[in-house]
C-alpha positions, 0 to 999 in steps of 0.5 A: 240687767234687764228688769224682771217682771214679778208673776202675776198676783192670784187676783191678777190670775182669776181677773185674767181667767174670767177675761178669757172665759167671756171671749170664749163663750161665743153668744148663740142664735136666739131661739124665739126668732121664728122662721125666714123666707130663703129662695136660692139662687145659682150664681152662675146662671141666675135661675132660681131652684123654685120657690122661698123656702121658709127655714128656721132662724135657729137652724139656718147654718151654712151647713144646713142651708147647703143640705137644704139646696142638695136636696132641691137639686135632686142630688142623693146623699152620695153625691153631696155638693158643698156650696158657699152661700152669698147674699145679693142686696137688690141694688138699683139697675145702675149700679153693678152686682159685684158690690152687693154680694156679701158671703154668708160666712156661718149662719144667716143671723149673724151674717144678715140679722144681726146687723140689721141687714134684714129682718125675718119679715123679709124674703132673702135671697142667696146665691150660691156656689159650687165649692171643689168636690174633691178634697186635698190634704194639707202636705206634713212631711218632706217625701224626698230632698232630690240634689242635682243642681249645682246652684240655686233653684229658680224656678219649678212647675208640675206637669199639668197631668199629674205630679208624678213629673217636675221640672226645675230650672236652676242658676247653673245654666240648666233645667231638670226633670224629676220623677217625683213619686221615686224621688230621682233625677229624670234628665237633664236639660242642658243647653242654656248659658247661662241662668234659666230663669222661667220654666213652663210646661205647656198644657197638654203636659206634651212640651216644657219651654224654659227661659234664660239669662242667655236671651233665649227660649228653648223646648224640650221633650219631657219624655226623652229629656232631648231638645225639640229643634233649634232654640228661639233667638230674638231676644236681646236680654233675659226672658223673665216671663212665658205664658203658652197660647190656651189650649182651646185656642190653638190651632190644632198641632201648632201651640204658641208661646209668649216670651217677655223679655227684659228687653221691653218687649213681648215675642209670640212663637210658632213652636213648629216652626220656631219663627216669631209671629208677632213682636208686641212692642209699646213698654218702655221698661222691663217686662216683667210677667205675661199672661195669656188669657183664655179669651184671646187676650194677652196680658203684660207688666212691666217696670214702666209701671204700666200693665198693657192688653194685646190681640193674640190674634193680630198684636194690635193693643186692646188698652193701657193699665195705668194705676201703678206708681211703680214697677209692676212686679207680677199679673195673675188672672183668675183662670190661670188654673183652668189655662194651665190644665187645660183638659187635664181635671182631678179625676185624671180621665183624659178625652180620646180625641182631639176635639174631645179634648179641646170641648172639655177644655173649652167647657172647663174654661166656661165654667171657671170664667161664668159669672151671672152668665157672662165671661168674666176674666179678672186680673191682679197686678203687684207693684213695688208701690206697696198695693195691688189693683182688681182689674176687670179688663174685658169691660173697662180699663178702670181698676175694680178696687186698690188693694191695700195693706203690705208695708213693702213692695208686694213680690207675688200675686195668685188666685185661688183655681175657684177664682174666689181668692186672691193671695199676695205675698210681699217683703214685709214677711206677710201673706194676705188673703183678699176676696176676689170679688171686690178685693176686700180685705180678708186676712193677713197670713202672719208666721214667716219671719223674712220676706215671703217669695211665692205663693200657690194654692191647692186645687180645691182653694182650700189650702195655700202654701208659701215658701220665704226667705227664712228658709220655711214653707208653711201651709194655710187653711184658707177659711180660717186663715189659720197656720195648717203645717209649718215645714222646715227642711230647707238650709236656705232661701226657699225661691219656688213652690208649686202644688201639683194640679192633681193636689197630690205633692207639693215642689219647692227648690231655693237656694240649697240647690236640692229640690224638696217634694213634699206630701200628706 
């Protein structure tokens, strides 16, 4: 019989009392500091909003620093923005921004004075950035438990649009389309042989492309569930992985799609002709993910643990990612977001015309990709080694930062649509946050009880939601890393999740065979 511990004596109990209380009272700003010299910054563009403003230490709060910037900008109460405040230390010509931004998480004192950073002789200076405007609320409750599939659900996406519509392919050869605000089966889309593994809608939300076991791809219309011409062969085994040609890139009427294979190989399609337009071969192992990314580059890893950037334009290759000492499991880049919705944002206007439509989402793109007024695409692989690495492959083939911390192989990497956060989820149960920035270490996302799968973060970033082996998903609160809402219902391995663009619903499928929506 297993030793019982005797309860605490009261001694015992008032010393663990006392303990406690002394952790809880949080020390205050002190109130004889005198003021300090503020003068703000935008950090996409590097203007300043006019001259140092001198605030109160006591009062310098984020909350009262993003007042303060509102009311330089003009903006009327009405139309607050909430912004997010960094300090930018003067670093020397040579060396680059990125390392000397620290983000000034509750207050100025704490945050620069405190640690000695500077003093309230100095004139700071903060940068700050927009946050999202809109608000999603954290998903509490299942709206719908939808059967159809006769296997397990491997993958889902939601139409770019809006979340009224989901796709997801299964391992009983076919994908389905549901109507996700009644709860019912739309069509579906049969023609596979066999496991469809990858589903993707393209981001005008006008076709949905899948890939499948049986070495094809196949398109389909969402509307009318039927297949739109002949399926795309050339593949000679799976197709893992499919990234659609950005919207603003397009030649008008004639979209593209990338395929990676299990083959070894990348095929960029013409989807009218259904012609393969360039093979980009040089991976000596399974390709795993691909990426498009909106500068005209397409990314791709592999289980030769390299990651390789092409030319979408001709497929020549731009340069080699070696870092990994394993397989590359996954990519994400930081417009991934912007890419997928294209013009589609979270007012649901849509533009008249073509070229209002592509202007919006070239516009949509700029302001995702603008950091100190360059384009900046970062990119993040996952590897069975254990570690992530931060690249910025637009001006250099040498990693940002080697992320490090999950005890086993990391299965998922995403960033958050504002591009401020990454977030890994691994074998070893846990999901971490990391800053997207410099890839420090922010928080590591404990609560699932058997390897997390997947991960997808709401559209204003302030939420993330993951779906694990151990048949739950649970919502975070990005800021604080805290759980939000835990949700079971699943009866068994939870393999997909997904967070409509328009933040409404939240889709996940797994090995129960029933798609789950879910919703505040």
């Amino acid at each position: 019989m297993a030793t019982v511990l005797p309860p605490p004596s009261k001694r015992q109990r008032t010393a663990i009392a006392e303990r406690a209380r002394e952790q809880q009272e949080v020390p205050g700003i002190p109130d004889n500091l005198g003021s300090v010299r503020v003068q703000f910054f935008d950090q996409a563009t590097g203007k300043s909003t006019g001259a140092p403003v001198s605030v109160p230490v006591a009062d310098a709060t984020v909350k009262n620093l993003e007042l303060l910037v509102n009311s330089l900008q003009g903006n009327d109460a009405s139309e607050r923005v909430p912004y997010r405040f960094a300090y930018h230390s003067d670093a020397p010509k040579n060396q680059e921004v990125r390392d000397n931004f620290l983000d000034i998480s509750s207050d100025l004192y704490r945050s620069l004075l405190q640690p000695g950073i500077k003093t309230t002789e100095d004139s700071i200076s903060l940068y700050f950035t927009p946050q999202a405007v809109f608000r999603v609320r954290a998903v509490s409750r299942c709206s719908s438990s939808i059967p159809g599939h006769g296997e397990a659900i491997l993958a889902l996406q939601f139409s770019p649009a809006d979340s009224s519509r989901m796709v997801s392919g299964s391992g009983d050869n076919t994908a389905r389309m549901w109507d996700c605000d009644t709860g019912t089966p739309l069509h579906t889309l049969s023609g596979h042989s066999s496991w469809v593994l990858v589903v993707s809608w393209s981001p005008d939300g006008g076709i949905v492309a899948t890939g499948s076991m049986d070495n094809t791809v196949r398109l389909w219309d969402p509307k009318t569930g039927q297949a739109l011409g002949q399926t795309l062969k050339g593949h000679t085994k799976w197709v893992r992985s499919l990234a659609w040609e950005p919207f603003h890139l397009q030649t008008k009427g004639r979209p593209r799609l990338a395929s990676a294979s299990k083959d070894a190989t990348v095929r960029i399609w013409d989807v009218v002709s259904k012609r393969i337009e360039i093979v980009l071969s040089g991976h000596k192992g399974s390709v795993s993910c691909v990426r498009w990314g909106g500068t005209g580059l397409i990314y791709t890893s592999s289980q030769d643990k390299t990651v390789k950037v092409w030319k979408a334009s001709d497929g020549t290759l731009n340069h080699t990612l070696t870092s990994h000492a394993h397989w590359v499991n996954h990519l994400a880049l930081s417009t991934d977001f912007v890419l997928r919705t294209a013009y589609h944002d979270h007012t649901g206007n849509i533009p008249p015309t073509e070229e209002a439509k592509t202007a919006k989402a070239v516009q949509r793109f700029k302001q995702a990709a603008t950091i100190n007024n360059t384009i900046v695409e970062r990119l993040v692989t996952a590897s069975d080694d254990f570690t992530m690495y931060l690249w910025e492959p637009l001006t250099s083939n040498k990693p940002i930062a080697r992320l490090l911390g999950h005890q086993k192989q990391v299965n998922h990497v995403t960033f958050s649509p504002d591009g401020l956060f990454i977030a890994s989820a691994a074998f070893d149960n846990h999901v971490k946050l990391w800053n997207a920035r410099d890839g420090k270490f922010m928080f590591t996302l404990r609560g699932h009880v058997g390897p997390v799968y997947m991960t997808c973060f709401s559209p204003d970033s302030r939420l993330l939601v993951s779906g694990s082996k151990d048949t739950t998903l649970k919502v975070w609160d990005v800021r604080t890393g805290k759980l939000k809402e835990d949700l079971p219902g699943h009866k068994d391995e939870v393999y997909a999740v997904d967070w409509s663009p328009d933040g409404g619903k939240v889709g996940s499928g797994g090995r129960d065979k029933a798609v789950r929506i879910w919703r505040h």
